[in-house]
KEGUMAR-712453 format. One record per residue: z, x negated, y of N, C-alpha, C, CB in turn; residue number from 1; residue in one letter. Coordinates in pm, 1 decimal. Glycine has a CB too. Layout:
BEGIN
+----------+----------+----------+----------+----------+----------+----------+----------+----------+----------+----------+----------+------+------+
:      nzz :      nxx :      nyy :     cazz :     caxx :     cayy :      czz :      cxx :      cyy :     cbzz :     cbxx :     cbyy : guro : pami :
+----------+----------+----------+----------+----------+----------+----------+----------+----------+----------+----------+----------+------+------+
:        Z :        X :        Y :        Z :        X :        Y :        Z :        X :        Y :        Z :        X :        Y :  NUM :    a :
...
+----------+----------+----------+----------+----------+----------+----------+----------+----------+----------+----------+----------+------+------+
END
This chain:
BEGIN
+----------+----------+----------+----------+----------+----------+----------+----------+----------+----------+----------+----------+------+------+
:      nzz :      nxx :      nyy :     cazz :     caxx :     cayy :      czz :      cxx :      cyy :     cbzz :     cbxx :     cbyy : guro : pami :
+----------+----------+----------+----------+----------+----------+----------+----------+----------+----------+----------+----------+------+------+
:      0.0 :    -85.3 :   -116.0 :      0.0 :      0.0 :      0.0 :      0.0 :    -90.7 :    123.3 :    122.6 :     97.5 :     -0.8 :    1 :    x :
:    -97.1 :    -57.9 :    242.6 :   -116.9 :   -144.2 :    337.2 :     25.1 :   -110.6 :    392.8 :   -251.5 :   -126.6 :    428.4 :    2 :    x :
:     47.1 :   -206.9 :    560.1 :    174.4 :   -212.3 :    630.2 :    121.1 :    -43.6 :    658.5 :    205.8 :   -349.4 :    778.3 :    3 :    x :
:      0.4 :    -15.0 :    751.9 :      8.5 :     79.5 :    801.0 :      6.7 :    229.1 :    781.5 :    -39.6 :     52.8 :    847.5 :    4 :    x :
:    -32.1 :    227.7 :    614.2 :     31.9 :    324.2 :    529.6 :    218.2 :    369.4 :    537.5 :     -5.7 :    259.9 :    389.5 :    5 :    x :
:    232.3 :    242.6 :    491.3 :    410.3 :    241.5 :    453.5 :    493.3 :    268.7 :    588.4 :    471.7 :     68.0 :    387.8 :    6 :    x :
:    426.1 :    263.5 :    708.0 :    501.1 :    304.1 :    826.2 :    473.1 :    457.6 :    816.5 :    450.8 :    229.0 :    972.3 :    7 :    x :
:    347.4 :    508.0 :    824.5 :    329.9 :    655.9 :    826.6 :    401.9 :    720.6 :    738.7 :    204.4 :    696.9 :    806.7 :    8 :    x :
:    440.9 :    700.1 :    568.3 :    489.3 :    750.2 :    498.1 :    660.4 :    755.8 :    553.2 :    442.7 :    690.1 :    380.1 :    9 :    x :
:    705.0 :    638.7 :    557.8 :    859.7 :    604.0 :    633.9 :    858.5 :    700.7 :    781.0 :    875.5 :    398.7 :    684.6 :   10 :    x :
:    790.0 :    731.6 :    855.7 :    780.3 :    821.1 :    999.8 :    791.0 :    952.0 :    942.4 :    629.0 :    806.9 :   1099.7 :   11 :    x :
:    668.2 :    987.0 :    819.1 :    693.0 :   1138.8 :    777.9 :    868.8 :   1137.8 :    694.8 :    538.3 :   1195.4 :    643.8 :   12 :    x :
:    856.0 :   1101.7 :    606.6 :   1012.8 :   1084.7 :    557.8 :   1139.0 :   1100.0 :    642.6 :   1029.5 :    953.4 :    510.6 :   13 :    x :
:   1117.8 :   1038.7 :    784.0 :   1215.4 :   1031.9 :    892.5 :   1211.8 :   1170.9 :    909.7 :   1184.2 :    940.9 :   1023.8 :   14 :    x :
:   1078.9 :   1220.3 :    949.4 :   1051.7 :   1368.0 :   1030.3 :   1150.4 :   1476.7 :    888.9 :    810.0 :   1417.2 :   1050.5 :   15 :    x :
:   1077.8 :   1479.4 :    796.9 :   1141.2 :   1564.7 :    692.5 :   1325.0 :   1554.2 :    724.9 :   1087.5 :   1495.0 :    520.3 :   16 :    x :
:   1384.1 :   1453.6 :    673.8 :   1500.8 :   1468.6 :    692.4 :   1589.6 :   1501.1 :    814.1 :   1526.2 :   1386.3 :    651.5 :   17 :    x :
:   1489.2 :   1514.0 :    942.8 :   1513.5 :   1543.5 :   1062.9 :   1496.1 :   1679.6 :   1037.6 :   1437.1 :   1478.2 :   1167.0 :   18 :    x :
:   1427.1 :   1751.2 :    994.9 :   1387.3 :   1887.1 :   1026.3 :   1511.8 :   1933.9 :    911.4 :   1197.9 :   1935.2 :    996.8 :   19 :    x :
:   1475.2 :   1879.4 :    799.7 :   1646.0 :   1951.6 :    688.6 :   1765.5 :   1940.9 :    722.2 :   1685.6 :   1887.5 :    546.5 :   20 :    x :
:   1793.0 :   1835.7 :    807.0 :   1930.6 :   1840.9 :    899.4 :   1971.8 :   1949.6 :   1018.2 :   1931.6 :   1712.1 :    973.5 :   21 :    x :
:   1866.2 :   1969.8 :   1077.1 :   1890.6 :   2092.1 :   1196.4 :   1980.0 :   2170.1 :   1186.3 :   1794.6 :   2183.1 :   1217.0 :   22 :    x :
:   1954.6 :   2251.8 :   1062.8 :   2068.5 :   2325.9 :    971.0 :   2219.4 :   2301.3 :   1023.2 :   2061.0 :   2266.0 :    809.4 :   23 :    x :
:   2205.5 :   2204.2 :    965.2 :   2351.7 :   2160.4 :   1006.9 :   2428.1 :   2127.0 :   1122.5 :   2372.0 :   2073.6 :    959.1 :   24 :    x :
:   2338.8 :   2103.7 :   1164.4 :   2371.7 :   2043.8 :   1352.6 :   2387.3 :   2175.2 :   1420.5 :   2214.0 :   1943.0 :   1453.5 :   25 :    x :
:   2313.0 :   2299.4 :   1377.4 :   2280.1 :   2423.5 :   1459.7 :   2422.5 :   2573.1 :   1369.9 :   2047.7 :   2464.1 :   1423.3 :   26 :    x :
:   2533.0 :   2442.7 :   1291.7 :   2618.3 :   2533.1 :   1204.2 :   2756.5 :   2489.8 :   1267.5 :   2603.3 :   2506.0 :   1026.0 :   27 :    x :
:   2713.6 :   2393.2 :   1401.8 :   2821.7 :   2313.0 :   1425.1 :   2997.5 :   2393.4 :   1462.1 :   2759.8 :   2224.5 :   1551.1 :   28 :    x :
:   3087.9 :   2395.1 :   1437.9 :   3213.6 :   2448.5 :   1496.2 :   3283.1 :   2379.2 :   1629.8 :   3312.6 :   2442.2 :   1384.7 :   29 :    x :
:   3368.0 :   2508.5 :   1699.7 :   3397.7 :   2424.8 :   1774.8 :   3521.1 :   2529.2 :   1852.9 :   3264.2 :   2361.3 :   1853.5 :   30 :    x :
:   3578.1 :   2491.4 :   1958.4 :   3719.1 :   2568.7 :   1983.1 :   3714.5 :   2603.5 :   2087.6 :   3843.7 :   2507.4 :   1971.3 :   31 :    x :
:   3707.8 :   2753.5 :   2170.6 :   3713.4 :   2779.3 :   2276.2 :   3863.7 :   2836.2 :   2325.8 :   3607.8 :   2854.1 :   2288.8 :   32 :    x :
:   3881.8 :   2807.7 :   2442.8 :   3982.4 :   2889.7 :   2501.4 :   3983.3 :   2947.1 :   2619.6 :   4075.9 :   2836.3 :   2504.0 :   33 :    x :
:   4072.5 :   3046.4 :   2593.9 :   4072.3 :   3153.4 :   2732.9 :   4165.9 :   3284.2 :   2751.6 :   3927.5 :   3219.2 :   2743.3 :   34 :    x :
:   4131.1 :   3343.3 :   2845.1 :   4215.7 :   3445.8 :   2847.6 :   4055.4 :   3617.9 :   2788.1 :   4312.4 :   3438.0 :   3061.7 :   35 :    x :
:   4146.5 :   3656.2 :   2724.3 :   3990.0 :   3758.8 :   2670.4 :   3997.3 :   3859.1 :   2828.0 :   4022.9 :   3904.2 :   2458.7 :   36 :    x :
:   3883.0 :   3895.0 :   2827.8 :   3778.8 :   3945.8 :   2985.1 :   3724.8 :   4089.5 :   2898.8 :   3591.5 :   3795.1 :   3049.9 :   37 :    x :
:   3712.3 :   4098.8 :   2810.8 :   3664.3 :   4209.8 :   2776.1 :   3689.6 :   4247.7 :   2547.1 :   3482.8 :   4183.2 :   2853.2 :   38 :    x :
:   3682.4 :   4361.4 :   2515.0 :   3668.2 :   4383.5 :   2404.8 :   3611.5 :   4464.4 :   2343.4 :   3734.8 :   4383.7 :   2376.1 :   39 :    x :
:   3520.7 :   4501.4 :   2241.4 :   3426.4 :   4564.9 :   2225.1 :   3400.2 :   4614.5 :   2060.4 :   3330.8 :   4486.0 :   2287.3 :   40 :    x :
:   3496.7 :   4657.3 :   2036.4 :   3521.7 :   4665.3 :   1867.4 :   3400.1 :   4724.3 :   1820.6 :   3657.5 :   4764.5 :   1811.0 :   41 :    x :
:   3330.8 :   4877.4 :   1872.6 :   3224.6 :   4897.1 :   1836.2 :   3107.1 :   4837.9 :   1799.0 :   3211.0 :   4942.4 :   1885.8 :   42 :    x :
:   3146.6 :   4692.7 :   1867.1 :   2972.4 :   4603.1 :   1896.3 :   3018.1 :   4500.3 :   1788.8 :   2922.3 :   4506.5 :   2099.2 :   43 :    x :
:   3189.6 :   4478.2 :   1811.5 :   3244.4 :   4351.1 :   1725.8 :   3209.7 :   4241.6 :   1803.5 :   3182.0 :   4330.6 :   1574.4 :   44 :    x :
:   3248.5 :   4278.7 :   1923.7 :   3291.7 :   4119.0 :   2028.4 :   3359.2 :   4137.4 :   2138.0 :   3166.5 :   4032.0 :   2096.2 :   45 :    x :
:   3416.3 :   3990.7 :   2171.9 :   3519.4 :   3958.4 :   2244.3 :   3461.2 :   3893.9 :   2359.4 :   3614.9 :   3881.4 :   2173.5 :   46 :    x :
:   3477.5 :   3885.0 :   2457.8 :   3436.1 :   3781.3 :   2580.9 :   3545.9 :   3714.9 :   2605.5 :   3386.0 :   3843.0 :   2720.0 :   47 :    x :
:   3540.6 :   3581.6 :   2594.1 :   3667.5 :   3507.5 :   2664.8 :   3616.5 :   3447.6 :   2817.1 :   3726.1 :   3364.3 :   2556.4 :   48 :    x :
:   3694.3 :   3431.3 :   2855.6 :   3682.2 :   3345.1 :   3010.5 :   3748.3 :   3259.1 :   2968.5 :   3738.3 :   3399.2 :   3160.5 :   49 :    x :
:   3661.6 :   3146.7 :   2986.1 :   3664.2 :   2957.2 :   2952.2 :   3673.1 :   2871.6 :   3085.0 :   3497.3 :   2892.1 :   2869.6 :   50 :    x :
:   3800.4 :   2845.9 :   3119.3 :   3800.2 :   2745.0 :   3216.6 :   3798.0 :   2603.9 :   3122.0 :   3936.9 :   2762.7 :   3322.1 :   51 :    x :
:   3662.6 :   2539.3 :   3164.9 :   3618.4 :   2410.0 :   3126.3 :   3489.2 :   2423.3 :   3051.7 :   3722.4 :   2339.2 :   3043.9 :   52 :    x :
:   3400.5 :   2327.6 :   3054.0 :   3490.5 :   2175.2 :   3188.6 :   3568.9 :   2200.8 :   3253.4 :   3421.7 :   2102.3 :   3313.0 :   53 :    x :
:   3665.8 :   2141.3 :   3327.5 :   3687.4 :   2204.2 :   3469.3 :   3573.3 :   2189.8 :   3557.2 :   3805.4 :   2142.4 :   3542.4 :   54 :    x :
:   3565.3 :   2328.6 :   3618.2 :   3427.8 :   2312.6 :   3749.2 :   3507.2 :   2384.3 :   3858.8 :   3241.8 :   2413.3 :   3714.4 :   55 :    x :
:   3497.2 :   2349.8 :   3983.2 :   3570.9 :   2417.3 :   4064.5 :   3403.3 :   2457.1 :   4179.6 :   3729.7 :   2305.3 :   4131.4 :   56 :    x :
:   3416.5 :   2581.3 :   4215.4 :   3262.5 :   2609.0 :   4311.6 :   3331.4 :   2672.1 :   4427.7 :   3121.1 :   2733.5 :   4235.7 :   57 :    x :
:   3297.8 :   2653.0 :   4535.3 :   3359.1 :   2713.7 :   4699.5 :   3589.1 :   2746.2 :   4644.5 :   3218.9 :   2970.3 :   4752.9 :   58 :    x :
:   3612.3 :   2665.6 :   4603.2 :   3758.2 :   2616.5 :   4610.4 :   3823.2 :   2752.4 :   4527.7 :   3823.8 :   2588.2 :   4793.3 :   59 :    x :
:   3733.9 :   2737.1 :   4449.6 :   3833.8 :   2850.1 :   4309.5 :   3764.8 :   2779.2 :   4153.6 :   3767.2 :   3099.7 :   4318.4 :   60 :    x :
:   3850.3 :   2796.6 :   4102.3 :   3827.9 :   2769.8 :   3934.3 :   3658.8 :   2840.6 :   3878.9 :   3984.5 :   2874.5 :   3833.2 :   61 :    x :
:   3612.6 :   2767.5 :   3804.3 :   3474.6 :   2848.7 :   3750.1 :   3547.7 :   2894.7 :   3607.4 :   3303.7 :   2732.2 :   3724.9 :   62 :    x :
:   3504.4 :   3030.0 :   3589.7 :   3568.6 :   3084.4 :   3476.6 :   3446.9 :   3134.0 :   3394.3 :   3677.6 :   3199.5 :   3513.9 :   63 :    x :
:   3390.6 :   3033.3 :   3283.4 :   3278.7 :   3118.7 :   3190.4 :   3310.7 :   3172.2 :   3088.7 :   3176.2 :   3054.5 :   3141.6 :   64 :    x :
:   3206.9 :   3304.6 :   3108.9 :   3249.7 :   3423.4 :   3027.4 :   3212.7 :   3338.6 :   2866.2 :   3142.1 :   3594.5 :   3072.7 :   65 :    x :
:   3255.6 :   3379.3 :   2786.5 :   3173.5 :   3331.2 :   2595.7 :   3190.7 :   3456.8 :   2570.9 :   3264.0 :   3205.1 :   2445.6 :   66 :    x :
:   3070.8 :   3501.4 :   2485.5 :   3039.7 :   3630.6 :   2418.6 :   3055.3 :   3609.0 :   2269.4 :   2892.9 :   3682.5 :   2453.3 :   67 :    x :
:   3180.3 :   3613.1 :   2202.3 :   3191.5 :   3590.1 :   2101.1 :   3188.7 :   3736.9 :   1952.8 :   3305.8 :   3509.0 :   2133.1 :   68 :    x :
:   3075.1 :   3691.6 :   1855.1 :   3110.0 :   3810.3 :   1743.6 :   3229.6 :   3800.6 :   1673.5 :   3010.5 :   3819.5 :   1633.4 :   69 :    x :
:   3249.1 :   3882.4 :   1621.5 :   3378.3 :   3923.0 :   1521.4 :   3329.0 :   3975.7 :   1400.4 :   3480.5 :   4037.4 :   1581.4 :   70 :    x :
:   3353.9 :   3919.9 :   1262.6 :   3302.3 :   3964.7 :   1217.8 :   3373.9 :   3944.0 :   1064.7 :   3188.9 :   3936.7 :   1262.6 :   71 :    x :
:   3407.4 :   4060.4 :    962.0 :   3518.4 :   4136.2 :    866.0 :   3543.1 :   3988.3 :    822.2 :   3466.1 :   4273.7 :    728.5 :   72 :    x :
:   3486.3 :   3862.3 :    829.5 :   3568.2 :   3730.5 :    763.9 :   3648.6 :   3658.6 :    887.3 :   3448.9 :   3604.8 :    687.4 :   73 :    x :
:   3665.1 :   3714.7 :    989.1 :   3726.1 :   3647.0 :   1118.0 :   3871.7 :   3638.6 :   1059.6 :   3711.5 :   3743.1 :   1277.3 :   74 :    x :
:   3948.9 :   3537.0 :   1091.9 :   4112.9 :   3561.1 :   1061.4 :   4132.2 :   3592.7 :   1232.3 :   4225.3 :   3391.0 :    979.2 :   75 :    x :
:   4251.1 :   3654.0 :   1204.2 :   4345.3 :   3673.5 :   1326.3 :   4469.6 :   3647.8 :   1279.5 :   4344.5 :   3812.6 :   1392.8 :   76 :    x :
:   4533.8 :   3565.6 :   1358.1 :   4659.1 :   3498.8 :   1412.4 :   4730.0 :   3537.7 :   1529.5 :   4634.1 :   3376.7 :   1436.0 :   77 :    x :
:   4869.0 :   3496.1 :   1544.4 :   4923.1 :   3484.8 :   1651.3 :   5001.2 :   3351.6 :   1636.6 :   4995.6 :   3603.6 :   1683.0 :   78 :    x :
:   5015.0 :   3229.1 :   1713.2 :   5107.9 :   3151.5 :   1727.4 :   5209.4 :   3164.2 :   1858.8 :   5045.3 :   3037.7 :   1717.3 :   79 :    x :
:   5325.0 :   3123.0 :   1805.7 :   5499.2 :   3164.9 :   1880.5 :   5579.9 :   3044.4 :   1814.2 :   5590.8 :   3356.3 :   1816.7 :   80 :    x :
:   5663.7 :   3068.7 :   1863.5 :   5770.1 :   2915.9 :   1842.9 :   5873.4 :   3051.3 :   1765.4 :   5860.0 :   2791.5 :   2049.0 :   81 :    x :
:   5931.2 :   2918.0 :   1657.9 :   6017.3 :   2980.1 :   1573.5 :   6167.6 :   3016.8 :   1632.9 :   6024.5 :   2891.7 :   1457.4 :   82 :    x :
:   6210.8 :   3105.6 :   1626.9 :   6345.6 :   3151.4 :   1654.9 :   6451.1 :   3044.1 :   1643.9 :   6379.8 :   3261.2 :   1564.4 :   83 :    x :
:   6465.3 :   2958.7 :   1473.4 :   6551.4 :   2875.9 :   1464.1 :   6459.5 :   2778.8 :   1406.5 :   6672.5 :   2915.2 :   1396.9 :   84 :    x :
:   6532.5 :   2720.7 :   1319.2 :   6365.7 :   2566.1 :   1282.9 :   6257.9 :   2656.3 :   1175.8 :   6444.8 :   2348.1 :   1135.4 :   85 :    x :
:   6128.1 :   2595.5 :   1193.0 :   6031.0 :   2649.4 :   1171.7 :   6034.0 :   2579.6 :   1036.4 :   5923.2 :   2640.8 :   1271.2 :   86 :    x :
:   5911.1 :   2564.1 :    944.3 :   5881.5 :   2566.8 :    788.2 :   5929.0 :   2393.3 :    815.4 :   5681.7 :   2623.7 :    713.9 :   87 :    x :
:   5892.9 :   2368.4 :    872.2 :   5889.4 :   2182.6 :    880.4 :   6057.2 :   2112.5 :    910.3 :   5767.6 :   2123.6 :   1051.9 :   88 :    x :
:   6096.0 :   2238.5 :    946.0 :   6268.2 :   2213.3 :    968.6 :   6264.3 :   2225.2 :   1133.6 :   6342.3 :   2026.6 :    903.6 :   89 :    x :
:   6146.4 :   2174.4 :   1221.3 :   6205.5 :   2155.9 :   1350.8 :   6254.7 :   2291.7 :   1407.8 :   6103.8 :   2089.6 :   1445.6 :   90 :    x :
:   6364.3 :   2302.1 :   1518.9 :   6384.2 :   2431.3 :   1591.1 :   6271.2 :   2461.8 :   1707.2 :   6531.3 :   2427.2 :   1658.0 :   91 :    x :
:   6214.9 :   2565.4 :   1690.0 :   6163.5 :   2590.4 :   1788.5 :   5987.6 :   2576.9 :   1760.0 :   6233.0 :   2502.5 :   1889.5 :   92 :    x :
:   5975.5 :   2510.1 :   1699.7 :   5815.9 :   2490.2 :   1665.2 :   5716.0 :   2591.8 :   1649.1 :   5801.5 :   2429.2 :   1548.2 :   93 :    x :
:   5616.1 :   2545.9 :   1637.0 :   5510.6 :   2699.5 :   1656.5 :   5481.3 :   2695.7 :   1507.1 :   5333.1 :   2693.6 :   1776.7 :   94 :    x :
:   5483.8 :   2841.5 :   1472.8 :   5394.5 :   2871.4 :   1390.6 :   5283.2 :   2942.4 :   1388.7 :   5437.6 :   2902.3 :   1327.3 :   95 :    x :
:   5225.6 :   3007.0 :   1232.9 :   5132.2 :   3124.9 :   1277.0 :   5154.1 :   3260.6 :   1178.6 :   4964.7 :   3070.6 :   1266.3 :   96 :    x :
:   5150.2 :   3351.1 :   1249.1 :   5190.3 :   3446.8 :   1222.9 :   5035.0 :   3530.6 :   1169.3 :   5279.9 :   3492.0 :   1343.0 :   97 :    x :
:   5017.7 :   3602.5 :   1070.2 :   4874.8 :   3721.4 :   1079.3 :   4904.9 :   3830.2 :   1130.1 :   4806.8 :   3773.9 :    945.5 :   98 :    x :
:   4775.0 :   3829.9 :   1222.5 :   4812.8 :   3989.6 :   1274.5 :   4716.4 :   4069.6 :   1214.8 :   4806.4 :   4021.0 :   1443.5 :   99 :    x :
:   4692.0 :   4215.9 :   1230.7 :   4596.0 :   4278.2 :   1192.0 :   4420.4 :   4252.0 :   1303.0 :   4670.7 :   4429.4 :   1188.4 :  100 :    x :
:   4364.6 :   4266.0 :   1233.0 :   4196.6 :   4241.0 :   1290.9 :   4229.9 :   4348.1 :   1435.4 :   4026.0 :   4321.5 :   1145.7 :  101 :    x :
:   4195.8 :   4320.3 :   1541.0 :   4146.7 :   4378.2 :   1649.5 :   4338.8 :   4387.1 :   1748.1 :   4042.5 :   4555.9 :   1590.4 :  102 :    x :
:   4436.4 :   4361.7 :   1667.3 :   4539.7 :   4317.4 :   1762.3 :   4518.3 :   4262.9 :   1881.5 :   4609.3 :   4238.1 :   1713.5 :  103 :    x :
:   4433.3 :   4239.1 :   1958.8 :   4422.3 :   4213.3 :   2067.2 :   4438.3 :   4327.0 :   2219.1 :   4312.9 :   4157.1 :   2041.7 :  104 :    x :
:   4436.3 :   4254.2 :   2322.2 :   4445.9 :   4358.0 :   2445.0 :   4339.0 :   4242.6 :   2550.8 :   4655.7 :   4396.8 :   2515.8 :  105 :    x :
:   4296.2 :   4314.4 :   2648.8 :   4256.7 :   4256.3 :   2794.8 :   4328.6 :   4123.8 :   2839.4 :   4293.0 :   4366.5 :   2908.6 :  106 :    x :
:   4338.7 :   4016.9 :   2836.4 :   4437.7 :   3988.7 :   2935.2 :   4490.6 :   3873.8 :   2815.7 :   4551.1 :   4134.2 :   2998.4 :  107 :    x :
:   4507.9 :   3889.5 :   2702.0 :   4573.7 :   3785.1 :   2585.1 :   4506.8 :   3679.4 :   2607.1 :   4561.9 :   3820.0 :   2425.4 :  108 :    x :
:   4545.8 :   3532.4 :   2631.8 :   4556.4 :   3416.0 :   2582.8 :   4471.3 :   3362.9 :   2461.4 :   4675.7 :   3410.3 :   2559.6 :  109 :    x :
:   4422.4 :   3306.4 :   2429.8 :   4357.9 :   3316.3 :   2270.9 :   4253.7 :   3183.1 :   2279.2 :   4254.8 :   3493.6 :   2232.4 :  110 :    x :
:   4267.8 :   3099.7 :   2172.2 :   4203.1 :   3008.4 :   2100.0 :   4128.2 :   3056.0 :   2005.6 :   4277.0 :   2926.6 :   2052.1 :  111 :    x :
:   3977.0 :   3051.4 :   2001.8 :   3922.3 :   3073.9 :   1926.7 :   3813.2 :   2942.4 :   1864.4 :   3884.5 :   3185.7 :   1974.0 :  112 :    x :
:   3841.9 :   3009.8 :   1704.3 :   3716.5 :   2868.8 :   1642.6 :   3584.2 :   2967.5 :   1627.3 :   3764.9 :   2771.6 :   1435.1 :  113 :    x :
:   3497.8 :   2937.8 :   1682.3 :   3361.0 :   2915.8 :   1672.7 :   3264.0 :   2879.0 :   1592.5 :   3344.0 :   2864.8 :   1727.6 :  114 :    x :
:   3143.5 :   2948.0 :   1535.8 :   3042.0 :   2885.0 :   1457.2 :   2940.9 :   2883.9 :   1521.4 :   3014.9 :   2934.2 :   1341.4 :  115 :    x :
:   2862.9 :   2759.4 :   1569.2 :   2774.7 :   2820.6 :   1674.4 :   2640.9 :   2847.5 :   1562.7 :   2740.7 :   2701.4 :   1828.6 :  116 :    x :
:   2577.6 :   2925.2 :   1582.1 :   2472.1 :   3012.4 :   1502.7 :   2324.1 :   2994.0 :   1590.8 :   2528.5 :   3194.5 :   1496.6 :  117 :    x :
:   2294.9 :   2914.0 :   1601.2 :   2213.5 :   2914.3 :   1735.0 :   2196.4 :   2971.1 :   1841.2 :   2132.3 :   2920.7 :   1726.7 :  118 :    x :
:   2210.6 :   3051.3 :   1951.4 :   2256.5 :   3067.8 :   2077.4 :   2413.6 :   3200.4 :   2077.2 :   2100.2 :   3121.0 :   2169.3 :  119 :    x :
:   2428.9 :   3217.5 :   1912.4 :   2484.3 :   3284.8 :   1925.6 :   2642.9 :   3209.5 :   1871.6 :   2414.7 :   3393.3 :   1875.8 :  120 :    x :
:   2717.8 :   3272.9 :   1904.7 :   2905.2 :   3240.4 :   1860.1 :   2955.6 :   3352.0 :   1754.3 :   3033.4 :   3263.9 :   2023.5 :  121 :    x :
:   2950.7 :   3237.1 :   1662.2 :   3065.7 :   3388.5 :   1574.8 :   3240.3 :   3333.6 :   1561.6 :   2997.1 :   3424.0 :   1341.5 :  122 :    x :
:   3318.5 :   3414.1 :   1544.8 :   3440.0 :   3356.0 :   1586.7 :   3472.9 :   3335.7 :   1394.7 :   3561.3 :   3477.9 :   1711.1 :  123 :    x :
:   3538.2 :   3242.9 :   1376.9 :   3655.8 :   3199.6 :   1262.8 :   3737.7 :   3253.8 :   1255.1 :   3716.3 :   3096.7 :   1260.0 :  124 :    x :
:   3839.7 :   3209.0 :   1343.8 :   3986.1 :   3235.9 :   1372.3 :   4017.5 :   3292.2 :   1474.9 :   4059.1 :   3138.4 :   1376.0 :  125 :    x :
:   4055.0 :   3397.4 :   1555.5 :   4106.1 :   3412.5 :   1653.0 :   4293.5 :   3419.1 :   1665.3 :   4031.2 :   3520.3 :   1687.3 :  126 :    x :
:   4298.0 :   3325.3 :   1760.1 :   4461.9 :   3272.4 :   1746.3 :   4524.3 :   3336.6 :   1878.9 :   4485.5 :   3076.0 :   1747.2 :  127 :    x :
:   4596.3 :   3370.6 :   1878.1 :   4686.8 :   3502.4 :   2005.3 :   4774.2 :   3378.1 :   2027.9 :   4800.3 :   3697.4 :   1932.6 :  128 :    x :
:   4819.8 :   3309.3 :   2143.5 :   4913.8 :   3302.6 :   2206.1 :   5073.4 :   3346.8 :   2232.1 :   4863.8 :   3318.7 :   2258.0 :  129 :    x :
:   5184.9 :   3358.0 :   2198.2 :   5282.5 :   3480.2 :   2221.5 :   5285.8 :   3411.9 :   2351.2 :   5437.9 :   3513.1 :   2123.4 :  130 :    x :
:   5357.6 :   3505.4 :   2415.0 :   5416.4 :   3472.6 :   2563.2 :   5620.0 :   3427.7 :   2530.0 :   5384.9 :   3665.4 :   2689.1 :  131 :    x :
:   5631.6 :   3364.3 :   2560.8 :   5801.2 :   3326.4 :   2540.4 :   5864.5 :   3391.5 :   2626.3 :   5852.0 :   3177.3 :   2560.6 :  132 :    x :
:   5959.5 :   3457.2 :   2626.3 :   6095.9 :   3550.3 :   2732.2 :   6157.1 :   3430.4 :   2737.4 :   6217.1 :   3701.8 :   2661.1 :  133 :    x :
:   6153.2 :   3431.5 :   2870.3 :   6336.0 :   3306.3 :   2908.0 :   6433.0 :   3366.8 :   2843.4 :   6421.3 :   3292.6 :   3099.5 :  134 :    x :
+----------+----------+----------+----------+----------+----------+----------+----------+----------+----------+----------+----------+------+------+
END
């Protein structure tokens, strides 16, 4: 096989395993946070408002909306600090609690994991925040 064969074959080979990888790159996960902006059980999504990056525009916070699906394999959580020591022994530590699917309100706190699906978000986990009483 000439040199300039064995480069074309090695370039297509490159291309192939470039194109079978996409897959994966376009399955990537990832963690948003925010306070939820809207909820939509009928449709099966959540909007969070995502501060970050931080962007600040005419001297207020930029808050982007994420249009996230929900969908019957989503977990829902709540994490809260333990009353007295948590599973690990420490006092006070967070755990996670399950809540039921759609426990949410307007206004909750929430970490969510992400699958990005190509332009679209499906959520993993959605994790509730508790709020602590002094």
């Amino acid at each position: 096989m000439n040199e300039r064969r064995m480069i074309e074959v090695t370039g297509l080979l490159a291309a192939i395993l470039l194109v079978l990888a996409l897959p994966l790159w376009a399955a990537e996960t990832t963690n948003i946070s925010g306070t939820i902006l809207a909820l939509n059980k009928e449709a099966g999504t959540i909007v969070v408002g995502e501060v970050g990056p931080w962007r600040v525009k005419d001297g207020a916070t930029e808050i982007t909306p994420r249009t996230v699906a929900v969908t019957a394999g989503t977990e829902f959580k709540q994490v809260k600090r333990a009353a007295g020591a948590g599973p690990t022994g420490w006092v006070g530590e967070f755990v996670e609690v399950a809540i039921a699917p759609w426990e949410l309100k307007k206004g909750d706190f929430v970490t969510v994991q992400v699958r990005h699906e190509g332009p679209r978000l499906t959520a993993l986990t959605v994790a509730v925040s508790a709020v602590v009483e002094p």
